[in-house]
Structures are given as C-alpha cells and as structure tokens.
C-alpha positions as CSV (number, residue, x, y, z in Angstrom):
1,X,-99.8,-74.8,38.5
2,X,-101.2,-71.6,37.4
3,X,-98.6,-68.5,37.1
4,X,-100.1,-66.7,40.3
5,X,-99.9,-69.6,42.2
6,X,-96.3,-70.3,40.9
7,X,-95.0,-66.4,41.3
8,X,-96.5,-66.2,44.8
9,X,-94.5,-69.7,46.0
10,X,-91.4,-68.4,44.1
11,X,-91.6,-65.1,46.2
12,X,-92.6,-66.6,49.5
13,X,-90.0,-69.6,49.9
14,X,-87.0,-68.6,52.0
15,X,-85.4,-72.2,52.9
16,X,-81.9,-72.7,51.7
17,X,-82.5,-76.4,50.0
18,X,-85.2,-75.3,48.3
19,X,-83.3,-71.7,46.8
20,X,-80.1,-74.3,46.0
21,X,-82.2,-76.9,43.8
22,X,-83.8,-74.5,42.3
23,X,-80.7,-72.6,40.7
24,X,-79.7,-76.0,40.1
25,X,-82.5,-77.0,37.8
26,X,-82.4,-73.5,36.2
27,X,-78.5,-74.1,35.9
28,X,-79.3,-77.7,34.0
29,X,-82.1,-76.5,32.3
30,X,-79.6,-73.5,30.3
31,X,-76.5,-75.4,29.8
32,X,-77.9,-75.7,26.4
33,X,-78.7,-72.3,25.7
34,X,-75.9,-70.8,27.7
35,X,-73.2,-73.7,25.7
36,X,-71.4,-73.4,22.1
37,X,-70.7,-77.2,22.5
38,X,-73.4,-79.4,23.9
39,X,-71.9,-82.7,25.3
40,X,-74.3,-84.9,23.4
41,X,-74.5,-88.5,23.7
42,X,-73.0,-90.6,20.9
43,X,-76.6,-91.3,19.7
44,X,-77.7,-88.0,20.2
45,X,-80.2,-86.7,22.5
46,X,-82.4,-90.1,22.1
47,X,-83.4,-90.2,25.3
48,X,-85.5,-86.8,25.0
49,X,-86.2,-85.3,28.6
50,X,-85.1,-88.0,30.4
51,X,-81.8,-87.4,29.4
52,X,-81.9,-84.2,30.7
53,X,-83.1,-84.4,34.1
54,X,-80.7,-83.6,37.1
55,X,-79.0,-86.8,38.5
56,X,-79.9,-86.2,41.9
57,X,-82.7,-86.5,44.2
58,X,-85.7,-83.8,44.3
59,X,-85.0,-83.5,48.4
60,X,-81.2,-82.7,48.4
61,X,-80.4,-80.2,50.4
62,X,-78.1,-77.3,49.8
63,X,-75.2,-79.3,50.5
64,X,-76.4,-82.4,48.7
65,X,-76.4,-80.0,45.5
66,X,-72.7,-79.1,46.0
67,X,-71.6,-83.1,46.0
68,X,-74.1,-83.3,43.5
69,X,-72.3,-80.7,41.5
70,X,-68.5,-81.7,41.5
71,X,-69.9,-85.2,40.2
72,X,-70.8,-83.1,37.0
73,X,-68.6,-82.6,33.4
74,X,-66.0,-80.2,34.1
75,X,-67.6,-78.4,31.2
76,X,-70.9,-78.4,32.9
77,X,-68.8,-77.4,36.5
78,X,-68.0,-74.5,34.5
79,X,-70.8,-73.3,33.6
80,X,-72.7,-73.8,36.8
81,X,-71.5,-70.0,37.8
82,X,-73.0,-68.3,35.3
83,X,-76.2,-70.0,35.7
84,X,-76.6,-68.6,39.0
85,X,-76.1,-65.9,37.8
86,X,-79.4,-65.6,36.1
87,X,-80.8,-67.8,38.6
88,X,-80.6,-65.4,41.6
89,X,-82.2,-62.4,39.0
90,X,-85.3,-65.2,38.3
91,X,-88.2,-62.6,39.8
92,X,-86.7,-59.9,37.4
93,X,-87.3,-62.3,34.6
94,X,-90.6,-63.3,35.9
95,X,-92.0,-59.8,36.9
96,X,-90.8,-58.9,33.0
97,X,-87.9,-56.5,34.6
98,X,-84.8,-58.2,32.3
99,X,-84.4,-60.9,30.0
100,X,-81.9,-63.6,29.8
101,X,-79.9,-62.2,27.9
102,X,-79.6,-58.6,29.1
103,X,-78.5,-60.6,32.3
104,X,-75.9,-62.8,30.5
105,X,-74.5,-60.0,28.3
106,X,-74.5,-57.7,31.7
107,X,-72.2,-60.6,33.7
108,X,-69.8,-60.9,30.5
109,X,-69.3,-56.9,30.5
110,X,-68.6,-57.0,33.7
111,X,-66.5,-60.3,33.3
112,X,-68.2,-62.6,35.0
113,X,-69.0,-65.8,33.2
114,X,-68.1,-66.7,29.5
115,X,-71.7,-67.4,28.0
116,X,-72.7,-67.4,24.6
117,X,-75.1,-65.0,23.3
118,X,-78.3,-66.1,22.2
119,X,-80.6,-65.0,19.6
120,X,-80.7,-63.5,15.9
121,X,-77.6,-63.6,14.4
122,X,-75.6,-65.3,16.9
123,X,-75.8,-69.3,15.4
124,X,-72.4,-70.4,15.4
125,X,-71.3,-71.9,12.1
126,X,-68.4,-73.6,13.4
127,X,-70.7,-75.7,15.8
128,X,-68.8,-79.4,16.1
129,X,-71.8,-81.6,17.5
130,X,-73.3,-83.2,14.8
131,X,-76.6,-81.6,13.4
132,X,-79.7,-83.2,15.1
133,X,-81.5,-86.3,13.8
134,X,-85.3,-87.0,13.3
135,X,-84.8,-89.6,16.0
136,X,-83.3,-87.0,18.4
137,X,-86.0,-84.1,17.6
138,X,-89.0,-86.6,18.0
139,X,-88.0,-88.1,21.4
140,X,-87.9,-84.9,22.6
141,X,-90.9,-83.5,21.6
142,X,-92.9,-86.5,22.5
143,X,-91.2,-86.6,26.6
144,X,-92.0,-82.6,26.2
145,X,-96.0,-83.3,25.1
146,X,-95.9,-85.8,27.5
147,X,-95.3,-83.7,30.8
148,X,-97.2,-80.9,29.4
149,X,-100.3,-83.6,29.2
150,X,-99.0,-84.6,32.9
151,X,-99.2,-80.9,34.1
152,X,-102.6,-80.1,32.2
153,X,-104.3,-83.7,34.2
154,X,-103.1,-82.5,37.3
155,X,-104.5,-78.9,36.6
156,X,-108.4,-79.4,35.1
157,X,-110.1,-76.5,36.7
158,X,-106.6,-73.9,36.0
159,X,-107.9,-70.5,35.0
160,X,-106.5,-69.1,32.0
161,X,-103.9,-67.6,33.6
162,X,-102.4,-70.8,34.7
163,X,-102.8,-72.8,32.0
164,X,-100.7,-70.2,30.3
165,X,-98.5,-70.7,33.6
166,X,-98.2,-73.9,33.2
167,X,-97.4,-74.0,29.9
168,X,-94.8,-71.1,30.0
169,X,-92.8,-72.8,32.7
170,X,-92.8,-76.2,31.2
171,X,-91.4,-74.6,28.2
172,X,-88.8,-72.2,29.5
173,X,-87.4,-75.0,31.3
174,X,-87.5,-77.3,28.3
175,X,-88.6,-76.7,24.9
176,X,-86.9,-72.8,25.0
177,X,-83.2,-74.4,25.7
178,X,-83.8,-77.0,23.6
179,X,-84.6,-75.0,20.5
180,X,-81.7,-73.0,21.3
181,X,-79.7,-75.9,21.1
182,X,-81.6,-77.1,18.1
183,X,-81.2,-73.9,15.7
184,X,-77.0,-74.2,16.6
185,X,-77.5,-78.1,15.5
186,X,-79.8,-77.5,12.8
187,X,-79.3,-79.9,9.7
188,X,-77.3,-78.9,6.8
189,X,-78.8,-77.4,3.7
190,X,-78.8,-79.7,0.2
191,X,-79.3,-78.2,-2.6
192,X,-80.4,-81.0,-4.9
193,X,-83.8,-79.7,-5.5
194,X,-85.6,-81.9,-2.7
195,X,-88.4,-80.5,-0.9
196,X,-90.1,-80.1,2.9
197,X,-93.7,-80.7,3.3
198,X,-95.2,-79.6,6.2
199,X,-98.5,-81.0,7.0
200,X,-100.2,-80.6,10.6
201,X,-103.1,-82.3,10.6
202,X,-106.4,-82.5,13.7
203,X,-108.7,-85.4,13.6
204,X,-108.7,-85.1,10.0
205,X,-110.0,-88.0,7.9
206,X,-108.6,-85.7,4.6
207,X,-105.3,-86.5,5.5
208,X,-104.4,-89.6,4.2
209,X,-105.6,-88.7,1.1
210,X,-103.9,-85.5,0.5
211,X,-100.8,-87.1,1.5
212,X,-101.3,-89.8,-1.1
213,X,-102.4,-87.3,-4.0
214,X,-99.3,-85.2,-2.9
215,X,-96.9,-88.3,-3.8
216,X,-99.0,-89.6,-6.8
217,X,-98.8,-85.8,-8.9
218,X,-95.7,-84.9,-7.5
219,X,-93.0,-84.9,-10.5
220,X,-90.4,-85.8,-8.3
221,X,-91.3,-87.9,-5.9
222,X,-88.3,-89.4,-4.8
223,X,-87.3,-86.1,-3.7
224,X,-90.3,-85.0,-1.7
225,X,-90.0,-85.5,2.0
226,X,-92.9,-85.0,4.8
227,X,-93.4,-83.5,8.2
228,X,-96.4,-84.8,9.6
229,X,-97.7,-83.4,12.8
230,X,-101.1,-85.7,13.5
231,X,-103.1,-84.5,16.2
232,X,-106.0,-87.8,16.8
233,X,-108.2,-89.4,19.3
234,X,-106.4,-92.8,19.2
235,X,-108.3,-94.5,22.4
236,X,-110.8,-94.1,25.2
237,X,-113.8,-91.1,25.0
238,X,-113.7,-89.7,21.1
239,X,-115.9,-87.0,20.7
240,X,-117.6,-85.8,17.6
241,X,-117.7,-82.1,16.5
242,X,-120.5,-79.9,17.1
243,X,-123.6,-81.3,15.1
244,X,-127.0,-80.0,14.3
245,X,-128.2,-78.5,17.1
246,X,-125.1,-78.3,19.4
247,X,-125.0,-81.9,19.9
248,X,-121.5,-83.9,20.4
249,X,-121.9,-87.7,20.3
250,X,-119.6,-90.5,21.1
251,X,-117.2,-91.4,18.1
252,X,-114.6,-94.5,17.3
253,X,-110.7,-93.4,17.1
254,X,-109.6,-91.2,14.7
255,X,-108.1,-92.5,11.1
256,X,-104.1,-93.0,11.6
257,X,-103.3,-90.8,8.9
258,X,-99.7,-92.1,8.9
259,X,-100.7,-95.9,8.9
260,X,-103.3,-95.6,6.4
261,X,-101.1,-93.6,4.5
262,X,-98.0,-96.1,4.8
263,X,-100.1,-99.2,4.2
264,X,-101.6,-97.9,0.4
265,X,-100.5,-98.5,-2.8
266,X,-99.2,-95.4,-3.1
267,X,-97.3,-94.9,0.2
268,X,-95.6,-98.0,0.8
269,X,-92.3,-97.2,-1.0
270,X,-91.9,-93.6,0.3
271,X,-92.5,-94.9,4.2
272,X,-90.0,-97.6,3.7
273,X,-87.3,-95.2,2.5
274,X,-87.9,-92.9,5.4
275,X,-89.7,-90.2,3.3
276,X,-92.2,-89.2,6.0
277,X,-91.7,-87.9,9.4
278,X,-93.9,-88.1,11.9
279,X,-94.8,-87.2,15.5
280,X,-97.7,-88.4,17.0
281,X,-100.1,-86.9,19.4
282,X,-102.7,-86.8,21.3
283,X,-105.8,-84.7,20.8
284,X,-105.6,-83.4,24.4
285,X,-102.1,-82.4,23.6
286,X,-102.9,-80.2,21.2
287,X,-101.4,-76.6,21.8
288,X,-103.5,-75.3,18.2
289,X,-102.3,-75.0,14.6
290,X,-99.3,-72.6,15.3
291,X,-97.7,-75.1,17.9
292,X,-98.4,-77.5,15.4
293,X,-96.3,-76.3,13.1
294,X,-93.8,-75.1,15.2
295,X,-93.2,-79.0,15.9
296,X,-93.3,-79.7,12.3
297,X,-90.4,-77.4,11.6
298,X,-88.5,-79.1,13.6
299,X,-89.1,-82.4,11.2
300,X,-86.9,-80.9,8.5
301,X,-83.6,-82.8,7.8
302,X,-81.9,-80.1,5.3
303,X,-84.4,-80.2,2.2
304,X,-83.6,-77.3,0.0
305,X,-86.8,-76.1,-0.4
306,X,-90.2,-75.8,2.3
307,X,-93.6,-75.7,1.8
308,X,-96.1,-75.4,4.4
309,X,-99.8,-76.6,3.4
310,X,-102.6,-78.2,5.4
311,X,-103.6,-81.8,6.0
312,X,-107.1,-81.4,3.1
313,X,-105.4,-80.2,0.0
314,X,-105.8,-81.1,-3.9
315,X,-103.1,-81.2,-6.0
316,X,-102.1,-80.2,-9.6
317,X,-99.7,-82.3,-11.7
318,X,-95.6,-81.9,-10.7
319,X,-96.4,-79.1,-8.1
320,X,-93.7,-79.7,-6.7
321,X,-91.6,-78.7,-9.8
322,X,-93.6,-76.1,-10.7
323,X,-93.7,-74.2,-7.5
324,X,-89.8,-74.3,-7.5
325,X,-90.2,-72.9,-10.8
326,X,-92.1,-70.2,-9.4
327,X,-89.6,-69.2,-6.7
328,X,-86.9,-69.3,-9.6
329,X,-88.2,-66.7,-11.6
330,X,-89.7,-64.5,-9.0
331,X,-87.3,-61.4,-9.3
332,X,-86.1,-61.6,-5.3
333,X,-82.6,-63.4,-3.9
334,X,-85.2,-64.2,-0.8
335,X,-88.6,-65.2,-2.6
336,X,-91.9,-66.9,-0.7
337,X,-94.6,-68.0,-2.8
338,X,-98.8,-67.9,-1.3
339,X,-101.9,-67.2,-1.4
340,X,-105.1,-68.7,-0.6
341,X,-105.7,-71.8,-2.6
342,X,-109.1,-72.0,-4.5
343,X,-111.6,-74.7,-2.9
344,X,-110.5,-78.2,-3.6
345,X,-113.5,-78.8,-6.0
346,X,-111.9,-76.6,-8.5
347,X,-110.8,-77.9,-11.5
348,X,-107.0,-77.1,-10.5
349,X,-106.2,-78.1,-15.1
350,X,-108.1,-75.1,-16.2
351,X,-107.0,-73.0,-13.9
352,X,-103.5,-73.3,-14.4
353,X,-103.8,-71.5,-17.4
354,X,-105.5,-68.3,-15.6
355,X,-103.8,-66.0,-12.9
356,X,-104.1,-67.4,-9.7
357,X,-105.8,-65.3,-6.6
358,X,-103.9,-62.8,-4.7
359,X,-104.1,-62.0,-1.0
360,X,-104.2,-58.3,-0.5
361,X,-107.4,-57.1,1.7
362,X,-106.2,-57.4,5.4
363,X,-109.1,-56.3,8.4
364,X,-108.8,-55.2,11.6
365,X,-111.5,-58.0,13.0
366,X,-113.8,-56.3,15.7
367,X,-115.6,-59.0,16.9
368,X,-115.0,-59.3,20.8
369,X,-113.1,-62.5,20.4
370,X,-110.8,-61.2,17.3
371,X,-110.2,-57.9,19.7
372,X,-109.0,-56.0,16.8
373,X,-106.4,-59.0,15.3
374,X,-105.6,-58.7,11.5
375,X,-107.5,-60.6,9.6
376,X,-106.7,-61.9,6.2
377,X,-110.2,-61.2,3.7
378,X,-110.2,-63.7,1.2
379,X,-107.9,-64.5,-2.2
380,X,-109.6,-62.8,-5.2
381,X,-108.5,-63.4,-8.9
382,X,-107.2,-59.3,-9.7
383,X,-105.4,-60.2,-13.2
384,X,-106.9,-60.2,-16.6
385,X,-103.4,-62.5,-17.5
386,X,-101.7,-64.9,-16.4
387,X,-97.8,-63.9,-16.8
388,X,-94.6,-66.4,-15.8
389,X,-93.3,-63.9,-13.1
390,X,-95.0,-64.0,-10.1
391,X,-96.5,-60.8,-8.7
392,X,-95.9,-59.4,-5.8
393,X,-98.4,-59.6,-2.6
394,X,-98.4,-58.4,1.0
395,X,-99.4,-61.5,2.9
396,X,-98.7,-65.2,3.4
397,X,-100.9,-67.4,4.2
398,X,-100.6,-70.4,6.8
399,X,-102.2,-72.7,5.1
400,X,-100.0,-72.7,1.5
401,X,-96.5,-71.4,1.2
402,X,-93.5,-72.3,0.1
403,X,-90.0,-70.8,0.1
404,X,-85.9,-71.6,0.2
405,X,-85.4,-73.6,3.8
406,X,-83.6,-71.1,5.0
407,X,-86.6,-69.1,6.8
408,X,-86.0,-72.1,9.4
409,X,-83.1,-70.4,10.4
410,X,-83.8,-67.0,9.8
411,X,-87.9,-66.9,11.1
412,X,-88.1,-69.5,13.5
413,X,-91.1,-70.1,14.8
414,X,-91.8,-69.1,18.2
415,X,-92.5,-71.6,21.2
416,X,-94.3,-69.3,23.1
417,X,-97.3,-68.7,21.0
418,X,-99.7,-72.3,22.0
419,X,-103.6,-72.3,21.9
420,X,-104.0,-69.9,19.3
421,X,-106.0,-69.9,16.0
422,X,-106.0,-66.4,14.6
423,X,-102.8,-64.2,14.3
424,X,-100.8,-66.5,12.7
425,X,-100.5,-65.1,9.4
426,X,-100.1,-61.5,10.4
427,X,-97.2,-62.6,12.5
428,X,-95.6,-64.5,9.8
429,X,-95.8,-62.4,7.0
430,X,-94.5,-58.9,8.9
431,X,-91.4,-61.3,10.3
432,X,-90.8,-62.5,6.8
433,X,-90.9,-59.0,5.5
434,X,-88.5,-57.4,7.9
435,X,-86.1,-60.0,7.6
436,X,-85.1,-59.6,3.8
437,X,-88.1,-62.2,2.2
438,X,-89.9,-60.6,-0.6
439,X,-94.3,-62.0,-0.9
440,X,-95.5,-63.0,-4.4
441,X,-98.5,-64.5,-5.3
442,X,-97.9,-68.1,-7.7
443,X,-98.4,-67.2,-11.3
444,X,-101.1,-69.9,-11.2
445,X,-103.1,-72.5,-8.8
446,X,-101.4,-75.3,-7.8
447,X,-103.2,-76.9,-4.3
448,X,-106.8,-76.9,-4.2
449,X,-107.7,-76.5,0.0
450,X,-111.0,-78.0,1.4
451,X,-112.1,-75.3,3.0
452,X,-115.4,-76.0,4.5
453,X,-115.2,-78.9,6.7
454,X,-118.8,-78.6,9.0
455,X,-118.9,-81.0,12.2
456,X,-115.9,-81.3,12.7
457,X,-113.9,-81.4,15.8
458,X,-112.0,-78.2,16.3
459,X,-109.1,-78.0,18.5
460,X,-110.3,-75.6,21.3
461,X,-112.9,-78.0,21.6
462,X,-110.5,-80.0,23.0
463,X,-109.3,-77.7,25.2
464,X,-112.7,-76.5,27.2
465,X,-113.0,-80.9,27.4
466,X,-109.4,-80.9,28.9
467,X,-110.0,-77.8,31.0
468,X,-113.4,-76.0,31.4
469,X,-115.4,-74.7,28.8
470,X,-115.6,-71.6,27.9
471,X,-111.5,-71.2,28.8
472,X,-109.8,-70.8,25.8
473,X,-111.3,-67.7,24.4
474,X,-109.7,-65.5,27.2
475,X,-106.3,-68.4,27.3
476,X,-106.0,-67.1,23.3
477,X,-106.6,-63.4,24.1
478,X,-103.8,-63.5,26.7
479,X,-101.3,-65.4,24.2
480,X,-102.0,-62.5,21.1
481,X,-100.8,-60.0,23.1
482,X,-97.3,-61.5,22.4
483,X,-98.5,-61.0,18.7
484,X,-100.2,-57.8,19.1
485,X,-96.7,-56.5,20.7
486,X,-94.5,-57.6,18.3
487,X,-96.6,-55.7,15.9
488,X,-96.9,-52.4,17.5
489,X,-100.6,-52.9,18.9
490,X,-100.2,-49.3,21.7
491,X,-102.6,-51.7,24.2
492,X,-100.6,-54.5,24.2
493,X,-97.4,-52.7,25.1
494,X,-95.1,-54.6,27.6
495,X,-96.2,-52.3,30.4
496,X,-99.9,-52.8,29.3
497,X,-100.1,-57.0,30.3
498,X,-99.6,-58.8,32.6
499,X,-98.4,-61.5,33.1
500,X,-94.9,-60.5,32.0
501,X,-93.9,-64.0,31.2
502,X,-96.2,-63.8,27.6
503,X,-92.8,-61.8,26.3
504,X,-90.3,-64.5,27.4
505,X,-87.6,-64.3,25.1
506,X,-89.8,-62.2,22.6
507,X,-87.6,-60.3,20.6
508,X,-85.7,-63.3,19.7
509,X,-88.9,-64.5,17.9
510,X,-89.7,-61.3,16.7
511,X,-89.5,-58.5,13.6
512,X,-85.6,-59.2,11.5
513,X,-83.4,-56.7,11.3
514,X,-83.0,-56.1,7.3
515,X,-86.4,-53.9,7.0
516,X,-88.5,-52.2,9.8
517,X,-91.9,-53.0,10.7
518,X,-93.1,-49.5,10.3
519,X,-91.9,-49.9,6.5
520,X,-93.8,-53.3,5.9
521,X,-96.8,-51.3,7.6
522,X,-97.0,-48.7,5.9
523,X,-96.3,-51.0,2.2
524,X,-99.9,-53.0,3.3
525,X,-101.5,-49.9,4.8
526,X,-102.2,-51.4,8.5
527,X,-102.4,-48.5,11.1
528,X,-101.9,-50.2,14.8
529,X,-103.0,-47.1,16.3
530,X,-105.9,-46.5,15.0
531,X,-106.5,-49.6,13.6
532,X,-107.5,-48.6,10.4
533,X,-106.6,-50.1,6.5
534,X,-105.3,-47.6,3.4
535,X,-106.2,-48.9,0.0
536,X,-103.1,-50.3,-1.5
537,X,-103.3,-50.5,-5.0
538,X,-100.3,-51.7,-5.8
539,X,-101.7,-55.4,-5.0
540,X,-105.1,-55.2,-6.7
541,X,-103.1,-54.1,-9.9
542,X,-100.4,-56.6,-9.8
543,X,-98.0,-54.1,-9.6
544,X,-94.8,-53.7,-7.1
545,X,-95.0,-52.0,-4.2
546,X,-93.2,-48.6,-3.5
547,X,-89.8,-48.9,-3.5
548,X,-89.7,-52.2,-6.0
549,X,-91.0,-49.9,-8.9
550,X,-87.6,-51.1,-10.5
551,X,-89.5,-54.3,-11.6
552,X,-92.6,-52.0,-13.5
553,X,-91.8,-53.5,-16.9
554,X,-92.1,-57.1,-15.7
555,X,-95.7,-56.9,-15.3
556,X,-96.9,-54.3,-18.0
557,X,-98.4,-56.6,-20.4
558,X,-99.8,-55.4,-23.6
C-alpha cells in the first residue's frame, strides 16, 4: 500500500466505475472539511469511522454511484459538485502541483461551488452543531488506529516509502477531514481556573505513579482534568527493551496505567467523576511521541489552562496553582511557561526557592540520523536569583509546558508528522513564536522528569517488529522534511522531496501569521542555511530579547 504502488495504480486505471467511486469516496471523505454545518447524529459522531463510510457497495458502477447519490441529504447532494471538483485535480494534489484549497478557492472565484475555506483563521464562531464530546473524539480515533493497524498487517515488508503511503492516505481520507471538522466543533473555553493535563505515555510502568502524585500535590484537584494517551502491550508476544548485550527477551503485558491508576486510593474519586480521559492503544499502533500527543489534544473538553508533561514526572506541592501563577505574572497577553525539568531525584522543596533552569543552547545535530535537525542542549541554572517574573527563553520543551488553552486552536498540532522522535520541539516552539505566544522559563521547578529510563522499550522498536528492522530511521528522515520545510531548511524545499504528499495541507500546520519566522530566527540565532548558532545572550543573562527591552527593569535586581 506503499505511495508508489498507489500513485502508479491511480495513474494507470482508466475504467469508468472505478474513476466514479473514487470521486465518490473523496467527495464523502471532504464533506467535513468542505461543510460549515456537519449533519451530526443526535449523539454525535459515536459511531467513529463506521459512521462515515459510503452506504453503498465497493463494486457499484458509475451508474450505481448516481442512484447511490440522489439517496443522499440534500445538503450532502449539494456538495457532491464541488467535490469533484477537487476530485478530478487528485494527481495535481498527489504529484504536489496544488492544494486543496488553492483548488477550492480557484472554483469559488470562478463561481463554481460554495465551499468553505479551510485553514488559519477561517473557524467559524457561529458554528451550530454542538462542540464534540470525549465520547465522539475517542471513537474516532480508536476506528482510525484501528484501520491504520489493519493497513500496516497487510503491509509487513512496505519500504519506507509506503509506510508513509499508507499512512498519508489513511489520514487524508480520515483523520485530515475529521480534524477539520473537530477544530469548527472544538469545546468551549471555561475560565474557572481548571486545567488540561496531557500525558502520553509508552509501555511505561512510571505512569501510574505520576498520575497519582499529580492528583495527590495538586492544590486543586477537583479542577485538574487528564488526557491520557497509553501506548502498551496488553496481550500476545511482549517484548522487552534492549538489555545488556543487545538482548530482547519475552515479557508479561504491560501495567494498565489507567486501571491501576483508577483502582488506588488516590484515583478512585477523580475516575468516577470523569476526570481522566483516556484512549487506549496498542503498542504496534504507535505512530511516536508527536502523534501521541496529537491524539491527546484532542482529549481536551474546554479546560482553561494546558499543560503538556510526560508519563515519569515528580511533582512539587499545588503545581498546579503555582504554574497558573506563573503564567499570571509573566508580562505577555499570550504567555507559555518551560523548560527542562531537573531529574526526578531532585529535591523539587529546595529548589523552589532557587531559579529554575533555562533552555537556551539549541544545535544543529550532525549525526547522520539527526541530518542537521535542531537540537535542544540541555536546561542549565543561568540566575544567581530567583525573581517572581518569569524570564524570558527561546524554546519549549515537549516534555513540560503549560500555557492558556487556546494554542489548541491557534497551533494545532499537525496530523501529518507520525513516526518521529526528534523535531518536535523546534517545530513547536518557532509556531508558537510566530503566532503571537511569548517563551519564559518558570521562576522555579515545579516537575521533577525521570530522565534515564535504560532497557526500556522504545517506540521504533516497535516499528522495525511491525515492519522490518532497520526501517524507521529513513521512514523518520522522510517525515522531517515536513519540519525541516516549515523551517526554512534550503534542502528540504518543496521542489527538493519527493514524495510530494509529505506537504499535504502543510501551511495549514505551519509558521502563524502575527510574527515571521525569519524574526524568531534570528531572536535564537539559528541560521538554516548554513546551519550554524549565534550566541544569544540575552537568554544566558535572563534578560529580554531584542525588541522586548521594554521589560529591562523587571529583571535588574540589585
């Protein structure tokens, strides 16, 4: 199911039923991105995927489609024309020639069709289905992991390219639409001071622990909701990490995080009143950390605040309260607080009385597998004092931030970035920037992170099990070159990779439009072209960046 093998197919079939189902499907498979008014069912989309499919027979032929078709919603019948549209300009979109929606907003100048556009800035407020529920959003997902798991069996020897393939039409056909759909019907913001923790967790035994330390110091509780994305071996051939000497050994299931979690002392309560979220899968469905928390996003029900951690943390007494705090007095209207937490056997008491470590030294890795990725050095401790405004910083980190809710809706994450581990953070940060959010570092240490974790089973591990081994270094190479786009990387230039389908819809997941990425560049002294780093002092002194000197006197301590 590779994309070579799909392409050439695409190109080489000429028969009418098969041309007419196909702009069917594709004509389905939009209604939700093309539509300001989904035609939900009263209970939502509950039935996932299987609501979606076509209602009518894979074999119809051309004229099949057409009965097929009149049988539909008028408001479906309606939209049918400007589906085809795009439909019969598929190849462009494959081959990388136009997008979606320079096709769509080329039929409505020339008056054909009455489509919606998609994208940044075009979410409309005045939406009338009602926002979607945790029941809705984890049906989907699941029937959406579940076909991809389907399609990966089916393909165990796929090169790289067509694992991407496979992936990238599985998720243009479903999971692209549907977060569409889902960032229209996103849940309404409270603003009672409740917050969003995201917590992605793979074959982690840490995780029912952090989540039960999270609720025990947290200094209100009753406010704190969780996102849990657990990734575990639940049945049939576990497999250990790599041991001492490259061995892997046979291992029992993994610990149900959730279960474990719901069944303490501590948990009991905040399961029964619905306070965590979860979706469930399976190891071999793992599509990597960023995918991970791409799902987990999705979990949110209209907390105020979000935080983003991992599944091995420590915890502080009331972080929760005290990292509002922190966003609070940070002098930005759009503030996100991170850094890299110190290990989890600090004492996290004493040091909340010293200035917490910054993030400022960024690398371009040269290693062959990095292939010249940023890489985020370490957190170091910079200041001599520990002050109550948070200073400024160039970089968030994956694995601890925390910010107002609303970079749901205005940095989603992007669905077309699986089965990668590094250029997450680069990514992140540079959108964040450029679309109005200002980086400080906390004023102290909250989260302690576990950071060495030897033995354990990674994710790609499972992928070279579900594929070959050996596969996912190049699959992950392929996949950064979205990244490395976005950011300006001269190699990985549109007319530089192939295939075209890595920049599906990539501007809609890409830089905002309040500050340019040549301005947060040059601010953290990255250089795509010649990939090298200027010394920005700004960071190592706690001081503002240029252009924020206005703030000087907020940090000059005596």
């Amino acid at each position: 199911m590779g994309s070579s093998r799909s392409e050439s197919s695409q190109k080489s079939t000429s028969a009418l039923s098969t041309r007419g189902i196909t702009y069917l499907i594709l004509a389905v498979s939009l209604i939700f991105l093309l539509s300001p008014a989904p035609n939900t069912h009263p209970g939502g989309m509950g039935g996932g995927l299987a609501r979606r499919q076509p209602d009518y027979p894979i074999s119809a032929t051309k004229e099949d489609a057409h009965q097929t078709t009149r049988k539909l919603p008028a408001r479906i019948q309606s939209l049918l024309s400007q589906s085809q549209i795009v439909g019969k300009h598929l190849e462009e979109v494959k081959e990388g020639k136009r997008t979606v929606q320079e096709i769509i907003h080329a039929s409505n100048a020339a008056g054909i069709g009455s489509a919606v556009h998609i994208g940044r800035g075009s979410l409309n407020r005045n939406h009338k289905s009602a926002p979607m529920t945790y029941t809705e959003v984890a049906s989907f997902l699941k029937d959406f992991l579940k076909k991809l798991n389907s399609s990966n069996i089916k393909n165990k020897r796929a090169t790289f390219h067509g694992i991407w393939g496979a992936y990238h039409e599985l998720a243009v056909k479903w999971l692209f639409p549907w977060d569409q759909e889902y960032l229209i019907r996103m849940p309404p913001r409270r603003e009672d001071n409740s917050l969003f923790l995201s917590i992605v967790s793979y074959r982690d035994e840490f995780c029912p622990e952090t989540l039960q330390e999270a609720f025990r110091k947290a200094n209100n509780p009753s406010k704190l909701f969780v996102g849990l994305v657990q990734q575990n071996c639940e049945e049939g051939k576990c497999r250990s990490g790599v041991l001492e000497g490259g061995k892997v050994e046979d291992v029992g299931p993994d610990p149900d995080c959730f279960a474990l979690f719901c069944a303490s002392s501590v948990g009991t309560q905040y399961c029964r009143n619905g306070q965590i979220r979860v979706l469930k899968m399976k190891e071999t469905e793992s599509l990597g950390p960023y995918m991970a928390r791409f799902f987990a996003s999705k979990l949110w029900m209209g907390e105020q605040w979000y935080m983003q951690i991992d599944s091995h943390m420590t915890f502080l007494q009331d972080w929760d309260s005290l990292a509002i705090e922190m966003l609070e007095n940070a002098p930005s209207k759009k503030p996100i607080i991170s850094h890299y937490p110190p290990p989890h056997t600090a004492d996290l008491v004493k040091k909340a009385s010293v200035a917490a470590p910054r993030l400022c030294g960024p690398v371009f890795a040269n290693s062959d597998l990095e292939a010249q990725i940023i890489r985020l050095e370490g957190s170091y401790n910079y200041d001599s004092e520990k002050l109550d405004v948070p200073r400024f910083a160039p970089f968030v980190a994956a694995g601890f931030f925390i910010a107002h809710s609303d970079i749901l809706r205005d940095v989603p994450w992007d669905p077309f970035l699986p089965y990668i581990f590094m250029g997450e953070e680069i990514s992140l940060s540079a959108r964040l920037w450029t679309s109005g959010y200002d980086i400080f570092s906390p004023t102290h240490s909250l989260l302690g992170h576990r950071y060495v974790r030897n033995h354990k089973p990674k994710f790609w591990e499972t992928i070279h099990r579900t594929f070959t081994s050996g596969v996912h270094n190049p699959l992950q190479m392929l996949v950064l070159n979205r990244v490395k786009y976005q950011l300006g990387y001269p190699e990985s230039a549109k007319d530089m990779v192939k295939p075209k389908t890595i920049f599906t819809a990539v501007e809609q997941y890409g830089m905002g439009t309040e500050r340019t990425l040549d301005a947060y560049l040059k601010m953290v002294g990255l250089d795509m072209i010649t990939k090298e780093v200027t010394y920005t002092a700004w960071c190592e002194t706690g001081m503002p960046p240029p252009g924020f000197e206005k703030y000087t006197n907020l940090y000059l301590t005596s």
